[in-house]
N, C-alpha and C positions, 0 to 999 in steps of 0.2 A: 807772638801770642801763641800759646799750646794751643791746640787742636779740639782735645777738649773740652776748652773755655768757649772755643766758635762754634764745638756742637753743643754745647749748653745754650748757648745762646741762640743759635737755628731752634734747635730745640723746644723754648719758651715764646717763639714769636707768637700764637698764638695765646698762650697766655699774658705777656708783652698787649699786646693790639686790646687785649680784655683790660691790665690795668691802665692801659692808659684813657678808657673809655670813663672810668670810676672821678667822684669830684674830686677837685684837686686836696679840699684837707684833708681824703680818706688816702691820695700816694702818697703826700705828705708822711701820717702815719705808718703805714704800712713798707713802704719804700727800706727805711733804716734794716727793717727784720727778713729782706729778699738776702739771695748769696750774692756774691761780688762781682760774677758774670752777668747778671740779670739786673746788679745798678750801671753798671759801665754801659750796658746798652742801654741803657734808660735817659744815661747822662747824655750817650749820641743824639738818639730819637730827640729831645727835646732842644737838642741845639739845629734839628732838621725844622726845614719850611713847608706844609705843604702846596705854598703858592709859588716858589720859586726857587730853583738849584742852587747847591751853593757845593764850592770846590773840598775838599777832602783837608784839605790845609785850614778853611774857614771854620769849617765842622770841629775839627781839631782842636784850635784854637779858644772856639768857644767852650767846647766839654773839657778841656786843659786836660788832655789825653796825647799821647804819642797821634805823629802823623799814620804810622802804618798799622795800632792798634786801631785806630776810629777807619780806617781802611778794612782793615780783616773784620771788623764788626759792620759795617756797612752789606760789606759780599754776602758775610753769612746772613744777613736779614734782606737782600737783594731778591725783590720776586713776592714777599709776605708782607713787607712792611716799609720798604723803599725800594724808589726807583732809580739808574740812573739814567742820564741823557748826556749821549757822546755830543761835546761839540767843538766848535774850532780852539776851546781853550782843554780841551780836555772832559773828563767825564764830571756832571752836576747832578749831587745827589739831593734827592727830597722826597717825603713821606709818597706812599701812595695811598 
């Protein structure tokens, strides 16, 4: 993933953290007319838990995104908008 794309997307976490505040038929709408960096991390965030970690591979899976792209999008939202927690399986990422 360019560089770029993960400071576009550091970038928006604040505005990130604002849409995803908004009702859902207003992301709904508005969601299609965001740039491409700002739905891919949209697509992570909402395959995130905030009750409960889940593996990079899971996360993946669910937003049907490359393992190392929902990786590089994870890091750069790491600290504003998820967290993760190291543990015997590895790191489990989930909203903070």
């Amino acid at each position: 993933m360019y560089s770029s794309t993960l400071s576009a997307i550091a970038n928006a976490a604040d505005f990130l953290t604002y849409f995803r505040k908004l009702p859902r038929n207003q992301q709904d709408m508005i969601a299609p007319h965001l740039d491409a960096p700002q739905r891919m991390a949209l697509r992570v965030l909402n395959c995130c838990s905030e009750l409960e970690g889940q593996s990079v591979g899971a996360i993946a899976n669910l937003a049907e995104l490359h393992q190392e792209s929902t990786r590089a999008i994870l890091k750069s939202l790491e600290g504003r908008m998820v967290a993760a927690e190291v543990t015997a399986h590895g790191k489990l990422w989930k909203l903070s």
